[in-house]
N, CA, C and O of each residue as an XYZ file, in Angstrom:
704
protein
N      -4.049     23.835    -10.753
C      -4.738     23.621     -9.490
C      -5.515     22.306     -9.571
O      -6.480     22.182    -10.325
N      -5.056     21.295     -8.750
C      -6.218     19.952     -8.554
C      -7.203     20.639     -7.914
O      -7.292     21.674     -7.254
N      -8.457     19.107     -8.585
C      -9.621     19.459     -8.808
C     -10.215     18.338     -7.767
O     -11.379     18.435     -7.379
N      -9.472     17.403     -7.387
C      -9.694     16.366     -7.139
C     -10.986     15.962     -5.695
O     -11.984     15.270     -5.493
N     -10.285     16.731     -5.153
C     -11.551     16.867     -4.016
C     -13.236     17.209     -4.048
O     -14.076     17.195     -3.150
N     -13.309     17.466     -5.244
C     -14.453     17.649     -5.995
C     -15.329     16.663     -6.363
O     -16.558     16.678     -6.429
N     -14.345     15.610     -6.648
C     -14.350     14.081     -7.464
C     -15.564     13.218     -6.534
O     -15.325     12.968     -5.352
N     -16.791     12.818     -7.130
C     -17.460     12.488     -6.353
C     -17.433     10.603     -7.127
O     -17.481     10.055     -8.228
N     -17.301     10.174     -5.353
C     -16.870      9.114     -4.832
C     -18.793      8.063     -5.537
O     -19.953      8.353     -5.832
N     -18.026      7.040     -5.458
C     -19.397      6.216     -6.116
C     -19.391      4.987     -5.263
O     -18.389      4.301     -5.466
N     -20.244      4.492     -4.339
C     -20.158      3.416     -3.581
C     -21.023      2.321     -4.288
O     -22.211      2.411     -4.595
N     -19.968      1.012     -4.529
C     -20.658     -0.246     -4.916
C     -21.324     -1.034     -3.724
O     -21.122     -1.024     -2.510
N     -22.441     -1.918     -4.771
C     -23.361     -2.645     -4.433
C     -22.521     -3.479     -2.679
O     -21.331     -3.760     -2.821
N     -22.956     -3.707     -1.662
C     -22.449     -4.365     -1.207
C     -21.626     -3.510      0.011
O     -21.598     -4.141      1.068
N     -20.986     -2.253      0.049
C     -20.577     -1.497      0.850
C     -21.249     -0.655      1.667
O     -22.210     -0.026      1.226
N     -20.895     -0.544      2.786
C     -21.356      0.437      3.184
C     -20.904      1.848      4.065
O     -20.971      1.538      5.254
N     -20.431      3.404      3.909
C     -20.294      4.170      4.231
C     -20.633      5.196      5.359
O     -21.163      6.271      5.080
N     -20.277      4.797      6.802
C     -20.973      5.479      7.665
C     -19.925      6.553      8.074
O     -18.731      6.317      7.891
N     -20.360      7.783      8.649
C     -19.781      8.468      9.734
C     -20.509      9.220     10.894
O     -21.298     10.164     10.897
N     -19.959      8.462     11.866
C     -19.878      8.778     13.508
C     -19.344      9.817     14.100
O     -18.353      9.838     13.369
N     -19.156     10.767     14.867
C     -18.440     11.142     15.528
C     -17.080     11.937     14.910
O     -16.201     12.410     15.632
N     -17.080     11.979     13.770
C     -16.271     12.509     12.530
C     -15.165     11.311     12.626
O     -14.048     11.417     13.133
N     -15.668     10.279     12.089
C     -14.628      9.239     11.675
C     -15.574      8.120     10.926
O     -16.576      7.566     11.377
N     -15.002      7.975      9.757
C     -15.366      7.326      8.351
C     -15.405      6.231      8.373
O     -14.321      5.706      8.119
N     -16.599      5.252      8.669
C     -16.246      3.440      8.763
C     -16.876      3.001      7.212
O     -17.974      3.241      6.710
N     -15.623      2.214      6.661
C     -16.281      1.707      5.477
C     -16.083      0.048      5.288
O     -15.075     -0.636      5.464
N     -17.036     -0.220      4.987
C     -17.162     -2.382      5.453
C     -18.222     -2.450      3.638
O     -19.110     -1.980      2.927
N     -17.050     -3.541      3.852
C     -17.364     -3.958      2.375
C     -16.824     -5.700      2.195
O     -16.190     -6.156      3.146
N     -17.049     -6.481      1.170
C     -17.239     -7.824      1.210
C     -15.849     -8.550      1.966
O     -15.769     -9.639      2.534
N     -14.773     -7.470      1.728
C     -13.152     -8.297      2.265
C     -13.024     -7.810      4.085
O     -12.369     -8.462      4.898
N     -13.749     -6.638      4.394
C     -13.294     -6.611      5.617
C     -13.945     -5.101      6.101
O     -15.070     -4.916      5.637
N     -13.483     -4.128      6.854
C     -14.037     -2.932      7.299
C     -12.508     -2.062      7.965
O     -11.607     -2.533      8.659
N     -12.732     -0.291      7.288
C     -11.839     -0.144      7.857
C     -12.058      1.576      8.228
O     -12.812      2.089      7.400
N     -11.631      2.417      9.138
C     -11.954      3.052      9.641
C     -10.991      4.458      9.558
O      -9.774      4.316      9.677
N     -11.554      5.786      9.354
C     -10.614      6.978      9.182
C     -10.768      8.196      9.667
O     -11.621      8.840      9.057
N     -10.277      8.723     10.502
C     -10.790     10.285     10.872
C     -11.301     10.782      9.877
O     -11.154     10.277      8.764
N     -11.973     11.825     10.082
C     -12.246     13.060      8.797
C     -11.301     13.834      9.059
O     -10.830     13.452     10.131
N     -10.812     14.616      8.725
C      -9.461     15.628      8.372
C     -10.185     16.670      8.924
O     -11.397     16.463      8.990
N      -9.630     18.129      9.494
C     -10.123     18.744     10.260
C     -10.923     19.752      9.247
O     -10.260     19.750      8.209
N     -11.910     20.502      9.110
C     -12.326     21.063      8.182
C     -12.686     20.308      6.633
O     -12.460     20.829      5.541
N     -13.197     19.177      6.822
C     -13.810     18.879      5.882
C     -15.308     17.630      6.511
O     -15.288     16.675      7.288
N     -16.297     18.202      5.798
C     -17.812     17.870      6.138
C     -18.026     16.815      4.727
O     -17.979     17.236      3.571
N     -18.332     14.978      5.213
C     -19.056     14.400      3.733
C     -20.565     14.331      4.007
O     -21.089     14.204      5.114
N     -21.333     14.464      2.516
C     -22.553     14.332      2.256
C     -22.848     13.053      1.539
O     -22.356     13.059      0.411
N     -23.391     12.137      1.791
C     -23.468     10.812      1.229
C     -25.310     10.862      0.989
O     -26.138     10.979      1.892
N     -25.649     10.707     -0.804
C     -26.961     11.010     -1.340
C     -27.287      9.416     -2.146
O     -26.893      9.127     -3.276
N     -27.905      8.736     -1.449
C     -27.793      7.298     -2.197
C     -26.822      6.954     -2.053
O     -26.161      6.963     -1.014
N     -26.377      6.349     -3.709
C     -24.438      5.375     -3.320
C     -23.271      6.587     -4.447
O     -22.439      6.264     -5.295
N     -23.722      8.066     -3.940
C     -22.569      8.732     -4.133
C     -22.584      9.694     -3.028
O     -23.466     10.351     -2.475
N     -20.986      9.527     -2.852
C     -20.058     10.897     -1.663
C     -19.715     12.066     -1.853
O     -18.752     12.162     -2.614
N     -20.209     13.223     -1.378
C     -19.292     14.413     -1.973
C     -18.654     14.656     -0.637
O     -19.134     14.270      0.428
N     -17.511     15.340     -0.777
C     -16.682     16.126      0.467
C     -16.823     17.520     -0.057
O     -16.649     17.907     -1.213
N     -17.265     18.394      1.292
C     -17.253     19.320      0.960
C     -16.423     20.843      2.253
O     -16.904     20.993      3.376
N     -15.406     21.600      1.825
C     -14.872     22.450      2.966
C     -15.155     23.031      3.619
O     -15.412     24.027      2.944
N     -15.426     23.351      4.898
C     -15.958     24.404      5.637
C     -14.946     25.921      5.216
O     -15.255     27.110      5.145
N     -13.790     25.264      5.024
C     -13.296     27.190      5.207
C     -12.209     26.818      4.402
O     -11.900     25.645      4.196
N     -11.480     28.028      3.832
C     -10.549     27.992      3.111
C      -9.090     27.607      3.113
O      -8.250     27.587      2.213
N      -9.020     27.176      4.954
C      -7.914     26.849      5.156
C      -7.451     25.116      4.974
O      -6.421     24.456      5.115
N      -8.730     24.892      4.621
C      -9.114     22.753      4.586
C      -8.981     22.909      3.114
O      -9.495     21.941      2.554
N      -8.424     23.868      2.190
C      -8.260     23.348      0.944
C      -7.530     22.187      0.911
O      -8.056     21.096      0.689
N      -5.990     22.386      1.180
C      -5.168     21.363      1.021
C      -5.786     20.375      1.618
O      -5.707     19.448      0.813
N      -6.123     20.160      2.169
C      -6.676     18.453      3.256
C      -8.154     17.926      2.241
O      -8.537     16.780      2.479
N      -9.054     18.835      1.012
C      -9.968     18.731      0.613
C      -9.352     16.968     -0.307
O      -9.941     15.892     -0.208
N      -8.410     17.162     -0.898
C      -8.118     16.209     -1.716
C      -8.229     15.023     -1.350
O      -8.910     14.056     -1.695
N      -7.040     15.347     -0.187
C      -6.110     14.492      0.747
C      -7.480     13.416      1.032
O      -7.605     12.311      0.505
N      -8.179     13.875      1.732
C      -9.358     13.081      2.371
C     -10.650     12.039      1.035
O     -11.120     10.907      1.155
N     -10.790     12.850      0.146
C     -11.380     12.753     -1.393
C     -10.541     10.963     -1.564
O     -11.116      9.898     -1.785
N      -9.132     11.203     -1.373
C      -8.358     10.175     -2.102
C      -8.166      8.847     -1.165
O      -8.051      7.733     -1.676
N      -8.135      9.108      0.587
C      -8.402      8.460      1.382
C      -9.610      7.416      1.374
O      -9.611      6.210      1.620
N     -10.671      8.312      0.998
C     -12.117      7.817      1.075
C     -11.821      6.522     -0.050
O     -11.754      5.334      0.266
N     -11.665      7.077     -1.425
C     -11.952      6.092     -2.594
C     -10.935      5.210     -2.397
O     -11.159      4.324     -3.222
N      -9.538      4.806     -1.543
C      -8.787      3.936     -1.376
C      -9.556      3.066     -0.326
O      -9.694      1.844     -0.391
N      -9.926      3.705      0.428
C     -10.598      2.700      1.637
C     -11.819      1.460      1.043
O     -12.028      0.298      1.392
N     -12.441      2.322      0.035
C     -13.358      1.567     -1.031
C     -13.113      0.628     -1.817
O     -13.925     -0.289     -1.938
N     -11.857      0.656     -2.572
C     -11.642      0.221     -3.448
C     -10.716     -1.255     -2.102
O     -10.963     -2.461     -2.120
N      -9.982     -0.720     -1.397
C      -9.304     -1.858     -0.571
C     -10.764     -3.000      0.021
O     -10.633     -4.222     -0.051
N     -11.587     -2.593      0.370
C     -12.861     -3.136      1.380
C     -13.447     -4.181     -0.296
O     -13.968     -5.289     -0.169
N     -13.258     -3.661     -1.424
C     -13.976     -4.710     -2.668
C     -12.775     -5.210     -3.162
O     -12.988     -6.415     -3.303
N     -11.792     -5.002     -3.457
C     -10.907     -5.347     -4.428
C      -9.532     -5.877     -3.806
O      -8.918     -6.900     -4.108
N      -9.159     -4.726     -2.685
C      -8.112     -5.217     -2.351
C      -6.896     -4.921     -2.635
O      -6.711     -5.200     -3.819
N      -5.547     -4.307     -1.940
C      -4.180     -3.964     -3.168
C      -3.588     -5.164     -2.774
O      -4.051     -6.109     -2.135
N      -2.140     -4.910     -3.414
C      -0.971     -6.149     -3.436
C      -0.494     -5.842     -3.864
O      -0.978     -5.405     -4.908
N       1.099     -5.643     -3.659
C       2.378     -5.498     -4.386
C       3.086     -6.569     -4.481
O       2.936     -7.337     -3.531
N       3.734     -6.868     -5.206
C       4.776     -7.883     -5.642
C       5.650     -8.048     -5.590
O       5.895     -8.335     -6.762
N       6.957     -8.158     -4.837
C       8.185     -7.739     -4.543
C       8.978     -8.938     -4.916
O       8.470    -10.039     -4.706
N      10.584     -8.832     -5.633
C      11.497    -10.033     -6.093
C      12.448    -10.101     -5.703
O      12.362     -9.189     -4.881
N      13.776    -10.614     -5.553
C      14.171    -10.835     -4.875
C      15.999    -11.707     -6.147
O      16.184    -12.846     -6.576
N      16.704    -10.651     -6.240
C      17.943    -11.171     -7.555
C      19.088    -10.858     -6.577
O      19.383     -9.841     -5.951
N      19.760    -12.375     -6.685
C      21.150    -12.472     -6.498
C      21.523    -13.584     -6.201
O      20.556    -14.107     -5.649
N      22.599    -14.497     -6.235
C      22.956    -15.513     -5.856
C      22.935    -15.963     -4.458
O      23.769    -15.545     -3.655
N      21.896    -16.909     -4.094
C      21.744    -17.275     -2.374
C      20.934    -16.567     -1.927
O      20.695    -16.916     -0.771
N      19.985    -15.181     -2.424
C      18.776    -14.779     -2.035
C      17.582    -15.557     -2.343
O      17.328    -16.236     -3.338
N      16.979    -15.351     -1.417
C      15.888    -15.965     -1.169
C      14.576    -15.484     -0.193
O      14.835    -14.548      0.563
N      13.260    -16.009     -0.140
C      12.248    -15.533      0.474
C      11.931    -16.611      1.330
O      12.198    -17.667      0.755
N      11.326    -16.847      2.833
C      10.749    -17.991      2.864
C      10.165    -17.127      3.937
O      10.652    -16.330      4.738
N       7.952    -17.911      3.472
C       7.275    -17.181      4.766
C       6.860    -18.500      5.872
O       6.516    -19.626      5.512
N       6.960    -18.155      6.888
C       6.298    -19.269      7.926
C       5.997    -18.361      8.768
O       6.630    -17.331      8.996
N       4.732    -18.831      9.394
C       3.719    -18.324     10.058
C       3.675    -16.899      9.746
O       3.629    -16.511      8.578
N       3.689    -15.927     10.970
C       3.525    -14.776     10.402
C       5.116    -14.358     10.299
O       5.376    -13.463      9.495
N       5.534    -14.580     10.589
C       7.191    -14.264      9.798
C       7.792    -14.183      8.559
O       7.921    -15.307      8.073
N       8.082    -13.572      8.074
C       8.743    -13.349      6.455
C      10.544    -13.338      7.135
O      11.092    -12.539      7.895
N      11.107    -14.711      6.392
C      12.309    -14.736      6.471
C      13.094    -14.459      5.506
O      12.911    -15.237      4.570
N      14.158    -13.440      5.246
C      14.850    -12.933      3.857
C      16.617    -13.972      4.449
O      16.844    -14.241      5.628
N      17.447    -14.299      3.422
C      18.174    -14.157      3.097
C      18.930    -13.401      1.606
O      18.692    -13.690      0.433
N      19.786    -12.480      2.086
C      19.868    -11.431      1.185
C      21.171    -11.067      1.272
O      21.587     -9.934      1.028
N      22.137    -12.426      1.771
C      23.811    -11.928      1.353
C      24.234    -11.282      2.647
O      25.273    -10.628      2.557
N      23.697    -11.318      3.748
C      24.318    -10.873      5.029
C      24.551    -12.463      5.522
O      24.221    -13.508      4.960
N      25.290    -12.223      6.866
C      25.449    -13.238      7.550
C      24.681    -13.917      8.285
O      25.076    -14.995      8.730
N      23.613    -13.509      8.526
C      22.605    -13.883      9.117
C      21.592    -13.916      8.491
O      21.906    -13.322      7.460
N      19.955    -14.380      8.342
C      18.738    -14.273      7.932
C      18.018    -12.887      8.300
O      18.401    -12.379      9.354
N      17.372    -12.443      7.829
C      16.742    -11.644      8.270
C      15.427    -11.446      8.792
O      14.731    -11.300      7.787
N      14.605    -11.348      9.930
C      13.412    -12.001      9.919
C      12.316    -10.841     10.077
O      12.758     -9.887     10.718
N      11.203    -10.721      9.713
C      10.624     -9.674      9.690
C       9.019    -10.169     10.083
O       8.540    -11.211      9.637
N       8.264     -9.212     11.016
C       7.137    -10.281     11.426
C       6.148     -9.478     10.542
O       6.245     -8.279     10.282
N       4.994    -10.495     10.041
C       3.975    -10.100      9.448
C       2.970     -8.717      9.788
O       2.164     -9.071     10.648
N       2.784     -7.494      9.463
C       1.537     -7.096     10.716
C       0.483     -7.823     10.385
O       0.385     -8.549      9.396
N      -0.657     -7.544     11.576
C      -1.779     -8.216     11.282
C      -2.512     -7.382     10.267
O      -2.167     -6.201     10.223
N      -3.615     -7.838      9.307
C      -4.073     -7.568      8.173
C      -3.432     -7.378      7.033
O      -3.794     -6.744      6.042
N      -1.937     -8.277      7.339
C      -1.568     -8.319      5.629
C      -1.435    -10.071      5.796
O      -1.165    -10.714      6.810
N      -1.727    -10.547      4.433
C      -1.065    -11.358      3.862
C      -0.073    -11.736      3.104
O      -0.107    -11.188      2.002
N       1.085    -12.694      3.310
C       1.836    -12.673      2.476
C       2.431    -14.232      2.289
O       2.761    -15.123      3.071
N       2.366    -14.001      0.056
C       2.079    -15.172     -0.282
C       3.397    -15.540     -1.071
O       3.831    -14.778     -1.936
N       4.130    -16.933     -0.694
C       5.590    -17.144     -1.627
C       4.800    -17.456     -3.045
O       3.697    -18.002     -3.010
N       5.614    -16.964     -4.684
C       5.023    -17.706     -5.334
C       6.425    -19.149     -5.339
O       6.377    -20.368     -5.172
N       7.076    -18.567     -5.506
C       8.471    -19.236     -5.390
C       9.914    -18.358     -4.291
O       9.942    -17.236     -3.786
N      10.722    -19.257     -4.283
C      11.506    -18.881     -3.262
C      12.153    -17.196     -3.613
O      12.539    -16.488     -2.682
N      12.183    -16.850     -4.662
C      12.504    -15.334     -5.083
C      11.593    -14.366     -5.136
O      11.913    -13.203     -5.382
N      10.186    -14.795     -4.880
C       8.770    -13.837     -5.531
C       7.896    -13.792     -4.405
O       7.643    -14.985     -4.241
N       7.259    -13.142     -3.502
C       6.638    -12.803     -2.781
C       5.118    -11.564     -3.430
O       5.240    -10.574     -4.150
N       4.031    -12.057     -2.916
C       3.043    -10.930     -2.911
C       2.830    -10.673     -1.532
O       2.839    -11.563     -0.681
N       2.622     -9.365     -1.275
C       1.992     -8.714     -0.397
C       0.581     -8.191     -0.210
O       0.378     -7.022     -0.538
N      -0.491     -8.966      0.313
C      -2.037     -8.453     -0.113
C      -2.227     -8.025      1.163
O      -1.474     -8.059      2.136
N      -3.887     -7.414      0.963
C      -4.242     -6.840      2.125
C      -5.482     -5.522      1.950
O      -5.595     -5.194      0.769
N      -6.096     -4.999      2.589
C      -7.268     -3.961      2.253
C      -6.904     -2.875      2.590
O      -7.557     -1.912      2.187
N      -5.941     -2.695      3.295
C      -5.325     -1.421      3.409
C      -4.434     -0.739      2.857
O      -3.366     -1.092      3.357
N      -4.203      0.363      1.795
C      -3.301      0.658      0.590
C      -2.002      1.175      1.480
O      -0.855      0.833      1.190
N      -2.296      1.984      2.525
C      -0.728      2.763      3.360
C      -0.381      1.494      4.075
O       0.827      1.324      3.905
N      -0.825      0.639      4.711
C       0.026     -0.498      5.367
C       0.800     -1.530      4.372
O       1.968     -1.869      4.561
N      -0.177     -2.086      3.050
C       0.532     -2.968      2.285
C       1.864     -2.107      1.554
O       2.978     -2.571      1.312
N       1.421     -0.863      1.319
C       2.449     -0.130      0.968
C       3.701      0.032      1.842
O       4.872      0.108      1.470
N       3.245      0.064      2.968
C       4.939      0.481      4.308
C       5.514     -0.689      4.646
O       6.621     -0.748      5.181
N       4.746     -1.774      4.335
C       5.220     -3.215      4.611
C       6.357     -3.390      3.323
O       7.564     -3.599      3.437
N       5.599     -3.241      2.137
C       6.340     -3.610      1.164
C       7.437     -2.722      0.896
O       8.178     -2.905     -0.069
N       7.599     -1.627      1.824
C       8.903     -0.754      1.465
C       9.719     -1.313      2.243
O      10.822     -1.711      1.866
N       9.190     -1.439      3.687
C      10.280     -1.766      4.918
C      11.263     -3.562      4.347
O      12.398     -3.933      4.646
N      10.530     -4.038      3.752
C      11.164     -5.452      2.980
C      11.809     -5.161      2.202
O      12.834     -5.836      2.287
N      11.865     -4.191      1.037
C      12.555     -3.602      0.517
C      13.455     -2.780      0.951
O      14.246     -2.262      0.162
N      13.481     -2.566      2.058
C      14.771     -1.462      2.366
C      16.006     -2.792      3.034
O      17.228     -2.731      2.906
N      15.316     -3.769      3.647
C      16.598     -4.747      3.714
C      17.577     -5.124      2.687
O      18.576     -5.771      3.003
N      17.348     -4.751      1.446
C      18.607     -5.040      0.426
C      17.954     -4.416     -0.957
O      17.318     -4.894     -1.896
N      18.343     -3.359     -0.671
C      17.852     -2.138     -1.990
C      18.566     -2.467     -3.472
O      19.643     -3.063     -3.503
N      18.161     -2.210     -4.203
C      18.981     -3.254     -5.247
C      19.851     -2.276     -6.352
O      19.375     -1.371     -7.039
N      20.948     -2.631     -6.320
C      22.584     -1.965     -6.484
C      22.500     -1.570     -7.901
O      22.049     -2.453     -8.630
N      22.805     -0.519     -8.440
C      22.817     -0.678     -9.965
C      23.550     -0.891    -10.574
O      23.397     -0.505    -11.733
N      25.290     -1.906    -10.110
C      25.439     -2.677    -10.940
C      25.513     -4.110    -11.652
O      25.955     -4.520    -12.725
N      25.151     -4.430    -11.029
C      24.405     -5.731    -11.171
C      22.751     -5.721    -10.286
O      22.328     -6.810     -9.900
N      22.181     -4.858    -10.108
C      21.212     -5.510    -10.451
C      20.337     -6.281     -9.280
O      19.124     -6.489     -9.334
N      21.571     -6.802     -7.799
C      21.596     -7.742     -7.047
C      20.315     -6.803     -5.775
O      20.415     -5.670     -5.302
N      19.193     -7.880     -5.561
C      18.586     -7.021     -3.841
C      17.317     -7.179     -4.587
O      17.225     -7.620     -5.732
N      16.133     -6.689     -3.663
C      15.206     -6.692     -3.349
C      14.162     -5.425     -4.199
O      14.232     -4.328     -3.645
N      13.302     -5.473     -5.362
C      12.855     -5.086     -5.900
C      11.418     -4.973     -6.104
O      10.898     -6.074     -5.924
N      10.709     -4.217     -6.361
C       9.099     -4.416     -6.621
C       8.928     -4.811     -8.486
O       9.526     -4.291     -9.427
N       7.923     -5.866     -8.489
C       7.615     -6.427     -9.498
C       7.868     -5.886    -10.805
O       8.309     -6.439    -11.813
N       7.420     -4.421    -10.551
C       7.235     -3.553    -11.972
C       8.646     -2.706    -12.256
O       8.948     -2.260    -13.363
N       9.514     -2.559    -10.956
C      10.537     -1.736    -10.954
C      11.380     -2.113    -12.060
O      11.625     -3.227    -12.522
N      11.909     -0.575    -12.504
C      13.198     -0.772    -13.420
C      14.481      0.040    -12.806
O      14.697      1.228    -12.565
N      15.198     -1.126    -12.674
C      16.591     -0.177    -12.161
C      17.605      0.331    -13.028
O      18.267     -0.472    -13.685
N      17.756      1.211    -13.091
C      18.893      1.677    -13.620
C      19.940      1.565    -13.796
O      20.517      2.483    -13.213
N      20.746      0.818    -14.390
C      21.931     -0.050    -14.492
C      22.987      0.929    -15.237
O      22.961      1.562    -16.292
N      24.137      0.718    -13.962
C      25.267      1.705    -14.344
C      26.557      1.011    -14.948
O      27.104      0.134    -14.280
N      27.115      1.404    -16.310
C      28.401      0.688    -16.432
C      29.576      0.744    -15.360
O      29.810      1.691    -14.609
N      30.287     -0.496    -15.439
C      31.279     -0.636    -14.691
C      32.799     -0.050    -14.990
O      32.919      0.829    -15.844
N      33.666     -0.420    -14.458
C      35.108     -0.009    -14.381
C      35.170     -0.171    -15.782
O      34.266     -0.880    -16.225
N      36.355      0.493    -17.017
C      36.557      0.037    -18.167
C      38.047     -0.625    -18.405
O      38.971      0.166    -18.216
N      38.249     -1.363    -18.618
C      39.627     -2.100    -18.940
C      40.668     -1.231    -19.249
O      40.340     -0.368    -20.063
N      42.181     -1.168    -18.735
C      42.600      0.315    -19.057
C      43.401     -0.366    -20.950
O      43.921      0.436    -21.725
């Protein structure tokens, strides 16, 4: 059984934690960002620590859910995420202009994909792209939806990958 909703949240120097109307505004040095409370769950904020706590037994499952929301919203508002996404095959390539991210990726055409607002995205070179931003579920759905334009094949290897990924590489045909 997770425990996690239990987990009391620690707010740094510099942030700050309000709730209104049962919705969570948290503004911190990169930006401010905002979250329902989940239905059946009440926070207590004592100095610069958070507890969440359930009204009834049916907000167990959502106790976490919200616990893990909170400390992402925190950690995005000081720190910030970013994924890293690459880009292997002959004639692939990345190129960003303005808010547009343009892929070529072995189709006949380019592929063009528009930025949302509150992400950034940085070429390091024409194969390597970061994706930054303060929000962990948007930099995350951004960096999948780029990735789903050319998922990368396991035998060779070829398409669109995240930094850390390891693909699984399958042998080929064998000579008869």
């Amino acid at each position: 059984m997770s425990r996690i909703g239990y987990r009391k949240i620690e707010v740094p120097e510099g942030v700050t934690v309000t709730c209104t109307d049962n919705v969570v505004t948290v503004t911190g040095p990169k930006g401010s960002l905002s979250q329902k409370m989940l239905d059946g769950i009440n926070m207590e904020q004592h100095e610069n620590t958070i507890t969440l706590n359930r009204t009834n037994e049916e907000s167990k499952a959502r106790h976490g859910t919200m616990n893990a929301l909170l400390q992402n919203m925190i950690v995005g508002v000081t720190a910030g995420y970013e994924k890293g996404l690459e880009i292997v095959g002959v004639g692939y390539r990345f190129n960003v202009s303005g808010n547009k991210l343009v892929v070529n990726a072995g189709y006949s055409h380019p592929v063009e994909v528009i930025i949302p607002a509150g992400i950034t995205v940085e070429a390091q070179s024409n194969t390597e792209i970061t994706i930054k931003g303060i929000d962990k579920v948007l930099v995350g759905e951004f960096a999948a939806e780029v990735r789903k334009i050319r998922r990368p094949e396991p035998y060779k290897g070829k398409g669109i990958r995240y930094k850390d990924e390891h693909i699984r590489r399958k042998e080929g045909k064998k000579a008869a």
